[in-house]
Every structure is written in structure tokens, then in C-alpha cells.
PyMOL Python script that loads the backbone (N, CA, C, O; Angstrom):
from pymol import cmd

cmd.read_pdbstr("""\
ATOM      1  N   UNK A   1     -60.082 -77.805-134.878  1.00  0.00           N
ATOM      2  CA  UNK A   1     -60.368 -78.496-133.657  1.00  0.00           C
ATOM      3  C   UNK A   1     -59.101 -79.122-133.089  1.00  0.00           C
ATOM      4  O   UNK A   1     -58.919 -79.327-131.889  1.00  0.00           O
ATOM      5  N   UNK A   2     -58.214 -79.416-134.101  1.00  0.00           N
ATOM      6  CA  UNK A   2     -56.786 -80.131-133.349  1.00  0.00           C
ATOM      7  C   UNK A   2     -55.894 -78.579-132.858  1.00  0.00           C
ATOM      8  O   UNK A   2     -55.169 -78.592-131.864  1.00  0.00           O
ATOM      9  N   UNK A   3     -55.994 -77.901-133.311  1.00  0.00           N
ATOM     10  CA  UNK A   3     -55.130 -76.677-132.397  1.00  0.00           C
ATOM     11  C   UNK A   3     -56.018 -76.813-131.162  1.00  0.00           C
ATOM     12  O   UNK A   3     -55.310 -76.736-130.158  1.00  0.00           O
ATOM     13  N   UNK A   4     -57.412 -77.000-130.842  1.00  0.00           N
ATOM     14  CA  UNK A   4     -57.613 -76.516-129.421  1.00  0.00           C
ATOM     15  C   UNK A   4     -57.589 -77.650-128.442  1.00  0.00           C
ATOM     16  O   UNK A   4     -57.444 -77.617-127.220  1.00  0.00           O
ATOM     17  N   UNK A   5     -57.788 -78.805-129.373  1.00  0.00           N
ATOM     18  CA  UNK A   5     -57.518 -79.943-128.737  1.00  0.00           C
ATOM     19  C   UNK A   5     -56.145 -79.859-128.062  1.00  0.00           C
ATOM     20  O   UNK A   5     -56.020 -80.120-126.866  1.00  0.00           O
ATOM     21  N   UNK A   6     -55.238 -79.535-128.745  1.00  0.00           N
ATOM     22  CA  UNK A   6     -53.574 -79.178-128.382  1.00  0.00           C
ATOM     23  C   UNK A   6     -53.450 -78.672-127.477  1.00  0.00           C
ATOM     24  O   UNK A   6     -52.710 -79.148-126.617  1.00  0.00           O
ATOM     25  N   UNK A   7     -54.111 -77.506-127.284  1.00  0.00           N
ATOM     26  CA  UNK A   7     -54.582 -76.384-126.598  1.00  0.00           C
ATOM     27  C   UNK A   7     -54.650 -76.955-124.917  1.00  0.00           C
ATOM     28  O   UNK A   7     -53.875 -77.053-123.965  1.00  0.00           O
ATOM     29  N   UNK A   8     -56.148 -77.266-125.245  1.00  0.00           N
ATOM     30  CA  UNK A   8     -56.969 -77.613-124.031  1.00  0.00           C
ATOM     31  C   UNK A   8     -57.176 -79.079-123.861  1.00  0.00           C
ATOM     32  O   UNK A   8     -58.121 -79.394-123.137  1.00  0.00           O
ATOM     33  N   UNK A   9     -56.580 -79.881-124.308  1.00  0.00           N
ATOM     34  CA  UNK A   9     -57.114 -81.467-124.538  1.00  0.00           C
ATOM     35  C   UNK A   9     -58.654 -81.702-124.930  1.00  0.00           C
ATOM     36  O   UNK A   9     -59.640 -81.038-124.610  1.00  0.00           O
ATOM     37  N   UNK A  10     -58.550 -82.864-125.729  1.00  0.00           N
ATOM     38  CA  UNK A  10     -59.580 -83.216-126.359  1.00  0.00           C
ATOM     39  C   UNK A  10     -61.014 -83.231-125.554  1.00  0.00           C
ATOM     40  O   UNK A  10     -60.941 -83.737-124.434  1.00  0.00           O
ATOM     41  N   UNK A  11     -62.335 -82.740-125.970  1.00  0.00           N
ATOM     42  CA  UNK A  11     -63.456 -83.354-124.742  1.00  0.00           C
ATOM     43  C   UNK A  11     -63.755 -84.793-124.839  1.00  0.00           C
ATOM     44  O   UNK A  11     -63.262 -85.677-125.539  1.00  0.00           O
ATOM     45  N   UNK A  12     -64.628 -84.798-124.014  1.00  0.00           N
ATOM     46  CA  UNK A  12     -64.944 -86.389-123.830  1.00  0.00           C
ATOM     47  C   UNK A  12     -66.357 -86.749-124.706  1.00  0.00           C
ATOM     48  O   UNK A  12     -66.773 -87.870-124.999  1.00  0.00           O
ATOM     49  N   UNK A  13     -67.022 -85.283-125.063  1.00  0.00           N
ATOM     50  CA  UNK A  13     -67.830 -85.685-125.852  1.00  0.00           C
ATOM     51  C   UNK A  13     -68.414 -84.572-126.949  1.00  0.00           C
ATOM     52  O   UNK A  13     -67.937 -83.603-126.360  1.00  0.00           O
ATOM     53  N   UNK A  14     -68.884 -84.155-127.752  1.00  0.00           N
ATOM     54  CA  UNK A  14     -69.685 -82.930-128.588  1.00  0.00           C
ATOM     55  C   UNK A  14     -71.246 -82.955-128.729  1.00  0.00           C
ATOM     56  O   UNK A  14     -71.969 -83.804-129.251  1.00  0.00           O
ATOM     57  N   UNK A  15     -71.450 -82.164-128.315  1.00  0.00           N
ATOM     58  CA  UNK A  15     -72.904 -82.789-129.104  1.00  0.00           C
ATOM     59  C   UNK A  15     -73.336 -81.686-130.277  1.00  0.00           C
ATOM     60  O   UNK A  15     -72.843 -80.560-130.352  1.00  0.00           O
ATOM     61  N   UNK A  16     -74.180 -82.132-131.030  1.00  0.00           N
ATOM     62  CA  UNK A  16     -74.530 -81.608-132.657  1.00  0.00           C
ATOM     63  C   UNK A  16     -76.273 -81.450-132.379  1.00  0.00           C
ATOM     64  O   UNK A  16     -77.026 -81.720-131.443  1.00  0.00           O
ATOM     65  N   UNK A  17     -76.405 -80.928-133.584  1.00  0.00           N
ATOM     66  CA  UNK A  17     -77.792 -81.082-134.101  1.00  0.00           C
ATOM     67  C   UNK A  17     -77.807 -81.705-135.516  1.00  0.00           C
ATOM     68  O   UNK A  17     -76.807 -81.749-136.233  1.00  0.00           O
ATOM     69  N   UNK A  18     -78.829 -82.105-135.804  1.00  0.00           N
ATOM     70  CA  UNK A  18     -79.303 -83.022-136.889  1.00  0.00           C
ATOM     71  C   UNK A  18     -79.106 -82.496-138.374  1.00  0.00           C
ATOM     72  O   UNK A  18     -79.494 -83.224-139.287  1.00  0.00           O
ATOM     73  N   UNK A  19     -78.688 -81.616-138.583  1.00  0.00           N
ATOM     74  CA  UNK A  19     -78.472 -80.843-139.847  1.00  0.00           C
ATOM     75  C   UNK A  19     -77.446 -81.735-140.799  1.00  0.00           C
ATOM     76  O   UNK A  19     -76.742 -82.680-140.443  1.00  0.00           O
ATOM     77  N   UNK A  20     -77.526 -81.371-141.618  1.00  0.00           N
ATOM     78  CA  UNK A  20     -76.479 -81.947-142.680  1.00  0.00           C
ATOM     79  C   UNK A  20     -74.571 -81.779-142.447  1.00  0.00           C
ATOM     80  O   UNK A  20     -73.627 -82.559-142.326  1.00  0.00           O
ATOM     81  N   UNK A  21     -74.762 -80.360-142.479  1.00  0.00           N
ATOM     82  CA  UNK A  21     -73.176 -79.727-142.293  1.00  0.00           C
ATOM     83  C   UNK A  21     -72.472 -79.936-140.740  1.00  0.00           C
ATOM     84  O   UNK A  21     -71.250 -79.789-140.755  1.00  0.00           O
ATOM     85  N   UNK A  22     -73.045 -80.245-139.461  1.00  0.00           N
ATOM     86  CA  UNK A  22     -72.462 -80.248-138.854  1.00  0.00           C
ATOM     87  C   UNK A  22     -71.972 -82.380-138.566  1.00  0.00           C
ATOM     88  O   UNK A  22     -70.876 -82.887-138.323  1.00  0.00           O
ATOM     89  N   UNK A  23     -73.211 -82.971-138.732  1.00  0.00           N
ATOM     90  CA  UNK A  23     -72.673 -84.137-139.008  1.00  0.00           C
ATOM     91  C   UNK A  23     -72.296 -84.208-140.655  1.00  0.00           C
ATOM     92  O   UNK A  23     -73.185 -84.493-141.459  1.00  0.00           O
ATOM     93  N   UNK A  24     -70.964 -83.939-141.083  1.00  0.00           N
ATOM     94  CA  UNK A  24     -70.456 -84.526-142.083  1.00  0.00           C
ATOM     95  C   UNK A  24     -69.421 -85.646-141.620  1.00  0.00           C
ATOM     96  O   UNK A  24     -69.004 -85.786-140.470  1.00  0.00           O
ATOM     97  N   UNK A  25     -69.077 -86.436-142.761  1.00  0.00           N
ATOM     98  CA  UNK A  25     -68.352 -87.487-142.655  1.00  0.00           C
ATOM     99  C   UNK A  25     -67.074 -87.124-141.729  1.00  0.00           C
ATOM    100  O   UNK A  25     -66.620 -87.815-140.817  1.00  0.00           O
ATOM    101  N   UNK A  26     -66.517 -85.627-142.276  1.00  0.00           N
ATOM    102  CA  UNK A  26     -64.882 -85.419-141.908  1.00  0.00           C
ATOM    103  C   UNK A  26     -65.422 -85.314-140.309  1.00  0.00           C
ATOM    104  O   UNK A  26     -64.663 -85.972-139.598  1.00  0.00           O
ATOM    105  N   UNK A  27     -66.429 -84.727-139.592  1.00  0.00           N
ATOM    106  CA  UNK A  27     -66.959 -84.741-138.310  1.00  0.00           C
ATOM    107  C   UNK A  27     -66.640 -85.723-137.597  1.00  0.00           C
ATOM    108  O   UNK A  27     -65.857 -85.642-136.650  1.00  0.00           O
ATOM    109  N   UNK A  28     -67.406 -87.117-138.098  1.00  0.00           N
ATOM    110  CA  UNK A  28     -67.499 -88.312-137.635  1.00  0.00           C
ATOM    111  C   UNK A  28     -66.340 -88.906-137.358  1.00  0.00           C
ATOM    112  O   UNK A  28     -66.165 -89.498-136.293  1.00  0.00           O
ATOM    113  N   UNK A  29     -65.008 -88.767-138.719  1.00  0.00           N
ATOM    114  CA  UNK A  29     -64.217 -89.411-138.722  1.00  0.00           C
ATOM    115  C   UNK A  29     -63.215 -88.515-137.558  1.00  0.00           C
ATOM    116  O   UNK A  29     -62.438 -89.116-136.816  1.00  0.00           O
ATOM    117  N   UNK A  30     -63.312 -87.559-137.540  1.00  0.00           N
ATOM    118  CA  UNK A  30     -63.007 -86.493-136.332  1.00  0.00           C
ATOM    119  C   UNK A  30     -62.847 -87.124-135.031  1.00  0.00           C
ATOM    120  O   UNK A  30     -61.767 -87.464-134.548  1.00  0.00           O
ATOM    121  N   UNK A  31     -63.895 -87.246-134.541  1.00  0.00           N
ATOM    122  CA  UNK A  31     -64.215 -88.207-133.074  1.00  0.00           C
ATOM    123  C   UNK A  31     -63.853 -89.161-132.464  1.00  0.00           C
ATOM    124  O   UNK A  31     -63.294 -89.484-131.416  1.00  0.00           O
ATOM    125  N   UNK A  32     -64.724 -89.946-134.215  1.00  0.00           N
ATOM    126  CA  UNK A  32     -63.482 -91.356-133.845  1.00  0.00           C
ATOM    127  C   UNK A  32     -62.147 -91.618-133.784  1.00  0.00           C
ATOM    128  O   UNK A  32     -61.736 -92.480-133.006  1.00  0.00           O
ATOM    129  N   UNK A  33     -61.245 -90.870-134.643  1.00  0.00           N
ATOM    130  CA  UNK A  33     -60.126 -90.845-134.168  1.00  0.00           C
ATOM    131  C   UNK A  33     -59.441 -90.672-132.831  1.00  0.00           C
ATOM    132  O   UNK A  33     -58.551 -91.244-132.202  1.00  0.00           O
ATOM    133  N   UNK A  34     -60.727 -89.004-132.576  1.00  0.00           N
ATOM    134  CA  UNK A  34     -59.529 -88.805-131.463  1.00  0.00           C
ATOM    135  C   UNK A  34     -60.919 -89.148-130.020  1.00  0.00           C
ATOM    136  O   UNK A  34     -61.262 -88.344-129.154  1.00  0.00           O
ATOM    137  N   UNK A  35     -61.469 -90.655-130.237  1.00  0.00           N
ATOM    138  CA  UNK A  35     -61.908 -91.006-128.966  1.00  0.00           C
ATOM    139  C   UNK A  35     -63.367 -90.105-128.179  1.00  0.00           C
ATOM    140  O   UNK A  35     -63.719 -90.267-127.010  1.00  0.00           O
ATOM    141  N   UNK A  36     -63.923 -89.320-129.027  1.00  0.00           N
ATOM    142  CA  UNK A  36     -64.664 -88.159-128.874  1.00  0.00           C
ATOM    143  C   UNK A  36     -65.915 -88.946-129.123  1.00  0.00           C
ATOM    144  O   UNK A  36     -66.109 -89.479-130.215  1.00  0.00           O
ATOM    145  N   UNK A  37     -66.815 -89.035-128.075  1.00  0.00           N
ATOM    146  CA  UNK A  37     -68.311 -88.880-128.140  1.00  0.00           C
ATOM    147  C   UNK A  37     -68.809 -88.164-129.021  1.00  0.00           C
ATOM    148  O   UNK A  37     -68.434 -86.994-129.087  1.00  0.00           O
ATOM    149  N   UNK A  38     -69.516 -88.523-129.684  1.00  0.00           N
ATOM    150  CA  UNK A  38     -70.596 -87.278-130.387  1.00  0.00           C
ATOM    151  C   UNK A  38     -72.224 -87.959-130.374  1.00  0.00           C
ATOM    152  O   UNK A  38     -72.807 -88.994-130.696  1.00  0.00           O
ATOM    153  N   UNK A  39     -72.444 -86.874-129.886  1.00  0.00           N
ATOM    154  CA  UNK A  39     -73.885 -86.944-129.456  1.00  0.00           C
ATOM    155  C   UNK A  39     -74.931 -85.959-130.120  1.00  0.00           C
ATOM    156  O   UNK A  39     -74.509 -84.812-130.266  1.00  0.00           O
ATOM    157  N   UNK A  40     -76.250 -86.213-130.556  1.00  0.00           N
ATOM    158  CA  UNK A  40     -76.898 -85.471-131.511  1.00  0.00           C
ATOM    159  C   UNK A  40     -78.281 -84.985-130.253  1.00  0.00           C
ATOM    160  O   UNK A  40     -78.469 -85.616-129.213  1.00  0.00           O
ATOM    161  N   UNK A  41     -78.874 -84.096-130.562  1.00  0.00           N
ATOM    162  CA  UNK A  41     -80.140 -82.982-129.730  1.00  0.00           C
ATOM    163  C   UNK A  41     -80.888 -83.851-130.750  1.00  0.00           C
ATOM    164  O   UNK A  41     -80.432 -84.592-131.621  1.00  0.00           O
ATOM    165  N   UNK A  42     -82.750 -83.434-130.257  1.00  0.00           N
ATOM    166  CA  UNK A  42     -83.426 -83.997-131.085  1.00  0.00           C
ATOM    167  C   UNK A  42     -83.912 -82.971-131.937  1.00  0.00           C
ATOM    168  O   UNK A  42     -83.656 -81.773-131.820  1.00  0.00           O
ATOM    169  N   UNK A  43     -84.595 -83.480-132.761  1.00  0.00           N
ATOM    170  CA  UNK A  43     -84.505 -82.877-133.930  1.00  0.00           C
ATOM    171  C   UNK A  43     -85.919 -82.253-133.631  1.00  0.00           C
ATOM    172  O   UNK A  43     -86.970 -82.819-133.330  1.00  0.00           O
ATOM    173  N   UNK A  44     -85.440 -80.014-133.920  1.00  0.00           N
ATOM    174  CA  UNK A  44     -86.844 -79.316-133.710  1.00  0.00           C
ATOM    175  C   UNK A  44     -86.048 -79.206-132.187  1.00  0.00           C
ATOM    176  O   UNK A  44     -86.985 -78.529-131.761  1.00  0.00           O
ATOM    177  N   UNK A  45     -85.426 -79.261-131.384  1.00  0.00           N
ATOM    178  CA  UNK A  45     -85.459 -78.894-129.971  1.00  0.00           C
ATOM    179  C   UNK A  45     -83.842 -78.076-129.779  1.00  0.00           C
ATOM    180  O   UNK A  45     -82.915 -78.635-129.193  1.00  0.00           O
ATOM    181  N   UNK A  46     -83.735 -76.731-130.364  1.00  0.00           N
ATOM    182  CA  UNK A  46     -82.313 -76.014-130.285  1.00  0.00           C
ATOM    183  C   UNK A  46     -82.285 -75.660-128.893  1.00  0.00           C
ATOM    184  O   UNK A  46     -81.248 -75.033-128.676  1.00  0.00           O
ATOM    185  N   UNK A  47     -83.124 -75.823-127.647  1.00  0.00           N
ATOM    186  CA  UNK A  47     -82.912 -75.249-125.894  1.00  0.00           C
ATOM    187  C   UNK A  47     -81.547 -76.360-125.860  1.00  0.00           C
ATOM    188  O   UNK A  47     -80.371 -76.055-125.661  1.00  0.00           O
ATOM    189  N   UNK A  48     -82.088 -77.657-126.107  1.00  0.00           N
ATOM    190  CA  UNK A  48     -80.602 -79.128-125.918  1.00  0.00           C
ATOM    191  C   UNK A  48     -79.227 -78.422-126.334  1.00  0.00           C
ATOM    192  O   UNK A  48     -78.195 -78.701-125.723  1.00  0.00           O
ATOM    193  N   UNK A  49     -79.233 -77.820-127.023  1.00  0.00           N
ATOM    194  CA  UNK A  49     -77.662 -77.003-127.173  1.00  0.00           C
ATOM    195  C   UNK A  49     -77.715 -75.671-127.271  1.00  0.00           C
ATOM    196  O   UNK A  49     -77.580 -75.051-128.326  1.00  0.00           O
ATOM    197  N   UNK A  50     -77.965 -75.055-125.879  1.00  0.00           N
ATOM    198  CA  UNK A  50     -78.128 -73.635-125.409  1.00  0.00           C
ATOM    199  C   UNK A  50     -77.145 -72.925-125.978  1.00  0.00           C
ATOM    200  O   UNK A  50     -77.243 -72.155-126.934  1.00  0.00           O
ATOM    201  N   UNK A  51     -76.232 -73.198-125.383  1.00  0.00           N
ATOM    202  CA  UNK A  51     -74.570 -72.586-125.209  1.00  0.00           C
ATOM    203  C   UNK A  51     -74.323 -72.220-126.780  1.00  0.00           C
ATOM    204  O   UNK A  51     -73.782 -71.186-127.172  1.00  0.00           O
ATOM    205  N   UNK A  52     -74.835 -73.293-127.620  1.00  0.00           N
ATOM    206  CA  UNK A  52     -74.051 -72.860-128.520  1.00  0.00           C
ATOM    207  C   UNK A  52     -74.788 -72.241-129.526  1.00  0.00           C
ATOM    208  O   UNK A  52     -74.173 -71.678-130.431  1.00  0.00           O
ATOM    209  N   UNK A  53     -76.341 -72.255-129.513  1.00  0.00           N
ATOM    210  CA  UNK A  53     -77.235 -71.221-129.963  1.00  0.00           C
ATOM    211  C   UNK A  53     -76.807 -69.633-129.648  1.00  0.00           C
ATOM    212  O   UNK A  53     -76.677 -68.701-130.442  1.00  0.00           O
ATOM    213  N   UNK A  54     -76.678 -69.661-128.561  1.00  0.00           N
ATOM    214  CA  UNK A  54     -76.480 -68.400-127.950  1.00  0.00           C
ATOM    215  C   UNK A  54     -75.629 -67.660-128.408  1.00  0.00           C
ATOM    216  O   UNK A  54     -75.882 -66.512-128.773  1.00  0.00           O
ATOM    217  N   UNK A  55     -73.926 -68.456-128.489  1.00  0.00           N
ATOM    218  CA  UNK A  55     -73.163 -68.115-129.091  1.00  0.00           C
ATOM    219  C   UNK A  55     -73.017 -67.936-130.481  1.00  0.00           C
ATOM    220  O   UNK A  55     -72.342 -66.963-130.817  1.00  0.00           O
ATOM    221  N   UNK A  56     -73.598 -68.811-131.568  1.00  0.00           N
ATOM    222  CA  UNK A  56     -74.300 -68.380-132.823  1.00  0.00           C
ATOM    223  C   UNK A  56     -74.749 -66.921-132.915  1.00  0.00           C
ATOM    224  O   UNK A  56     -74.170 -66.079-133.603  1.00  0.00           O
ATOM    225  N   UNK A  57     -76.079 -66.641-131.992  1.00  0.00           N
ATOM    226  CA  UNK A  57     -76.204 -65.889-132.458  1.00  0.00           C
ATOM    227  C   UNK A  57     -75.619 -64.612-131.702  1.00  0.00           C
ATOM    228  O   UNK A  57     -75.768 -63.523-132.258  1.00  0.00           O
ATOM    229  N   UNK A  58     -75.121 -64.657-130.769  1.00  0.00           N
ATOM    230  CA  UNK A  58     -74.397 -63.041-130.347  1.00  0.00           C
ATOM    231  C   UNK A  58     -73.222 -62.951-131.591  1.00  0.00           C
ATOM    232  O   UNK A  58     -73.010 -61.866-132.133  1.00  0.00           O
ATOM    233  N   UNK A  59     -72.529 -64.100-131.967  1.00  0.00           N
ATOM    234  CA  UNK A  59     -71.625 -63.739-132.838  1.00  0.00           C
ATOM    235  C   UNK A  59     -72.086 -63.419-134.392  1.00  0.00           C
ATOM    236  O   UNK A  59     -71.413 -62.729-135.158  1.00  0.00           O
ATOM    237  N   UNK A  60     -73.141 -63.936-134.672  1.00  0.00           N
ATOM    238  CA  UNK A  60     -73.498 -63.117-135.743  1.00  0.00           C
ATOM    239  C   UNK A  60     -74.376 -61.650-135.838  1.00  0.00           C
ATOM    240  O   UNK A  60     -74.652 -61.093-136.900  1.00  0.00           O
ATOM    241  N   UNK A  61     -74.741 -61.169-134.505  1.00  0.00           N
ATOM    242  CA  UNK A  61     -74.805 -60.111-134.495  1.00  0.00           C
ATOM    243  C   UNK A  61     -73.652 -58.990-133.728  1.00  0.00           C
ATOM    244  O   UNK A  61     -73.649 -57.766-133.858  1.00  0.00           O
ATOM    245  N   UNK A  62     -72.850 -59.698-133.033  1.00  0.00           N
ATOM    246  CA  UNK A  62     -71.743 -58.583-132.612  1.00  0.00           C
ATOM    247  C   UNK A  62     -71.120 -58.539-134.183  1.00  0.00           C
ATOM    248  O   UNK A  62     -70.742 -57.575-134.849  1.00  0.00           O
ATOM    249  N   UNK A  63     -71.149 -59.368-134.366  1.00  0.00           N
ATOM    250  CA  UNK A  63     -69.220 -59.705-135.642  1.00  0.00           C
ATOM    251  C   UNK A  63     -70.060 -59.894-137.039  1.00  0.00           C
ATOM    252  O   UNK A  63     -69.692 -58.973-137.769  1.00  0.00           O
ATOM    253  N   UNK A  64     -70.972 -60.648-137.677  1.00  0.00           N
ATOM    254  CA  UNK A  64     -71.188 -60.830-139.248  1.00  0.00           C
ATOM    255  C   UNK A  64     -71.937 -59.863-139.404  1.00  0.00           C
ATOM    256  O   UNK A  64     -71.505 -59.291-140.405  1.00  0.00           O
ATOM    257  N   UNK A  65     -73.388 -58.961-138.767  1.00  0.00           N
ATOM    258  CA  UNK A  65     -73.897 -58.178-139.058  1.00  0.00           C
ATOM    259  C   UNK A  65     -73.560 -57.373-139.297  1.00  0.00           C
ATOM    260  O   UNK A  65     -74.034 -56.928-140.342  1.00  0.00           O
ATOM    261  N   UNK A  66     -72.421 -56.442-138.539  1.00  0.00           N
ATOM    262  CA  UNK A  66     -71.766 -55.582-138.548  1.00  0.00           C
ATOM    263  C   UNK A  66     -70.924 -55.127-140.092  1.00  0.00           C
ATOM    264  O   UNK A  66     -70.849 -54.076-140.729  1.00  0.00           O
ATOM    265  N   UNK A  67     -70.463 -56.277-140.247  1.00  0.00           N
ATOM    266  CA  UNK A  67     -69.782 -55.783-141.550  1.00  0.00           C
ATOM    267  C   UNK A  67     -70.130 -56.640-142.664  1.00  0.00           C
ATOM    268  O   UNK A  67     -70.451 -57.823-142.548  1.00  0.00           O
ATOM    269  N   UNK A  68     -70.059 -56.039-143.670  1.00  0.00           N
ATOM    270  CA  UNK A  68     -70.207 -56.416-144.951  1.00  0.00           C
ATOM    271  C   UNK A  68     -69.125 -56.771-145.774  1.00  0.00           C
ATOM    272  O   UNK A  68     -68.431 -55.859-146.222  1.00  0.00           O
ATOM    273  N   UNK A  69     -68.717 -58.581-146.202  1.00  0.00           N
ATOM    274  CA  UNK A  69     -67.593 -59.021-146.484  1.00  0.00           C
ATOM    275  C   UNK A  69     -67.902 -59.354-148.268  1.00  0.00           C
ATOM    276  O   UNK A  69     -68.997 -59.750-148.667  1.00  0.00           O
ATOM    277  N   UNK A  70     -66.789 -59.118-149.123  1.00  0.00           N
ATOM    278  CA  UNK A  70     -66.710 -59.116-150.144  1.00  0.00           C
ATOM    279  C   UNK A  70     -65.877 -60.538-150.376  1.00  0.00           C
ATOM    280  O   UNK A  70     -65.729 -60.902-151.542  1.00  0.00           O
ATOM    281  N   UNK A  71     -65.227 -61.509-149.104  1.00  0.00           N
ATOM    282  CA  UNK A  71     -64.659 -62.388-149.513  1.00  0.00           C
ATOM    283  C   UNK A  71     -64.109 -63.278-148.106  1.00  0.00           C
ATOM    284  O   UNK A  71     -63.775 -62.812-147.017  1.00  0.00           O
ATOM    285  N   UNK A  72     -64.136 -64.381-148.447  1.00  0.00           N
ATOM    286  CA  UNK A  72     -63.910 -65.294-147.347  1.00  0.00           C
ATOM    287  C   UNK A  72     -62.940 -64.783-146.459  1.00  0.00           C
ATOM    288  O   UNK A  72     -63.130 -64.858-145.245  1.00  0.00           O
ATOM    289  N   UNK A  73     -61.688 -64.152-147.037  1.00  0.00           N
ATOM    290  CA  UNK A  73     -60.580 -64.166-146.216  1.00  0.00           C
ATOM    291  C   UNK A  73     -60.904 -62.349-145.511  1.00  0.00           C
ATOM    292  O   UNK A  73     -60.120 -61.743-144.780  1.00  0.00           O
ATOM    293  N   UNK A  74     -62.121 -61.883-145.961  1.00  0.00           N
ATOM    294  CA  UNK A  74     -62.326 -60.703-144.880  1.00  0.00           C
ATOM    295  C   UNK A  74     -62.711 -61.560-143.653  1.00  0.00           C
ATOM    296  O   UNK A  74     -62.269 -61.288-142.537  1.00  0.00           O
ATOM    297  N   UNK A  75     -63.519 -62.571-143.872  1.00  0.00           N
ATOM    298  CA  UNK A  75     -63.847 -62.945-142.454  1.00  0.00           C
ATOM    299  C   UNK A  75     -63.260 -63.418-141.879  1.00  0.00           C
ATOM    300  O   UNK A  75     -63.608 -63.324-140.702  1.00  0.00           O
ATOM    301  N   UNK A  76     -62.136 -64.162-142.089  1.00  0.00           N
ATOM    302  CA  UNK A  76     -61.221 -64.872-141.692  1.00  0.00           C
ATOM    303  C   UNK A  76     -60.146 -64.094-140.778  1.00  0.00           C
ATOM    304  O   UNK A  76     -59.728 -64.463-139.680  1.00  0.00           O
ATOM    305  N   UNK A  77     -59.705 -62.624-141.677  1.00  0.00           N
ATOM    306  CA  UNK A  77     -59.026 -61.890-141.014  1.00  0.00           C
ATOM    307  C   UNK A  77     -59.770 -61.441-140.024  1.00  0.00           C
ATOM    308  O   UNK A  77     -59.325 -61.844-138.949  1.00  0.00           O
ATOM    309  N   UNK A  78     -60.824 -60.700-139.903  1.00  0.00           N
ATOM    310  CA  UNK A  78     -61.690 -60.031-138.567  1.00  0.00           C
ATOM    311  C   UNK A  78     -61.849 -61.663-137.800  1.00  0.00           C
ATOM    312  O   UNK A  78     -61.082 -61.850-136.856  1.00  0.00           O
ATOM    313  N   UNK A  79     -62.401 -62.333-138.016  1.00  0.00           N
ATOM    314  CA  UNK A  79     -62.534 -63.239-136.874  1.00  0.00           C
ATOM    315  C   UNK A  79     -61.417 -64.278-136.021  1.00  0.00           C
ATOM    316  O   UNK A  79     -61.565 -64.992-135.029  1.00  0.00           O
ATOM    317  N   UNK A  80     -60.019 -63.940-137.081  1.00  0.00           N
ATOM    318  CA  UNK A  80     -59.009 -64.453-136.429  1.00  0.00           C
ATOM    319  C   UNK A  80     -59.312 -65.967-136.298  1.00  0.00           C
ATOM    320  O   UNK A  80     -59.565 -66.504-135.220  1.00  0.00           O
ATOM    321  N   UNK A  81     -59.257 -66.716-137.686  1.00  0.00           N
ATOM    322  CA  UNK A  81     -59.418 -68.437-137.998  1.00  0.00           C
ATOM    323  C   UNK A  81     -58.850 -68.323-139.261  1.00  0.00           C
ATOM    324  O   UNK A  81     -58.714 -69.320-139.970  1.00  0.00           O
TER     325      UNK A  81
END
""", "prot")
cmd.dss("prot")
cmd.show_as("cartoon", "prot")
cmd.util.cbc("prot")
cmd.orient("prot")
């Protein structure tokens, strides 16, 4: 997130869903540092963060379905992170 922050400057806010992994601590402490809103959808309602449902799932069916990875750094290389 700090390369795109670099990138594109920081947003003014994120918003999440209620799950465990996306609010983790390093998340939180994320924000606050760099001045970042974070805002949570309610819980049971994935339409509140369209954009990024959407994008979930076209990318796991253009890009993870597609291939079959034997190890972290296959995905890493095909997805370029």
C-alpha cells in the first residue's frame, strides 16, 4: 500500500468488511499512521463494497482459476506483487 500511496497519494479513506483478515491490527495501524479513514460495510451486505467484490471475483476467475500454483511465489510471479 506504501508503493501506491507513493504512487498516487494516500486516500482519504478505505472501507473493509467485517472479516478477520482484512481488519488486522497491521491494517489499523496502517491508517492511522498515514491519516486514512477506515470505514467498515455492514455485516452480511457485500453490494456496500461493489467495486471490490467485483474485482475479487473477475480476478479470481481471469488469473487464480486459470492456473494451478504449486507455490506462493508462482503467484506472485504471474500476478506481478
Amino acid at each position: 500500500m506504501d508503493r501506491i500511496g507513493a504512487w498516487r497519494s494516500y486516500p482519504e479513506k478505505m472501507r473493509a468488511d467485517n472479516h478477520p483478515e482484512p481488519t488486522s491490527i497491521i491494517l489499523v495501524e496502517w491508517t492511522e499512521k498515514h491519516g486514512v479513514k477506515l470505514e467498515f460495510i455492514q455485516p452480511g451486505k457485500p453490494a456496500q463494497n461493489a467495486v471490490i467484490e467485483r474485482f475479487n471475483r473477475t480476478f479470481r476467475q481471469k488469473v487464480l482459476n486459470m492456473n494451478a500454483f504449486r507455490f506462493l511465489s508462482e503467484v506472485r510471479e504471474i500476478t506481478n506483487i
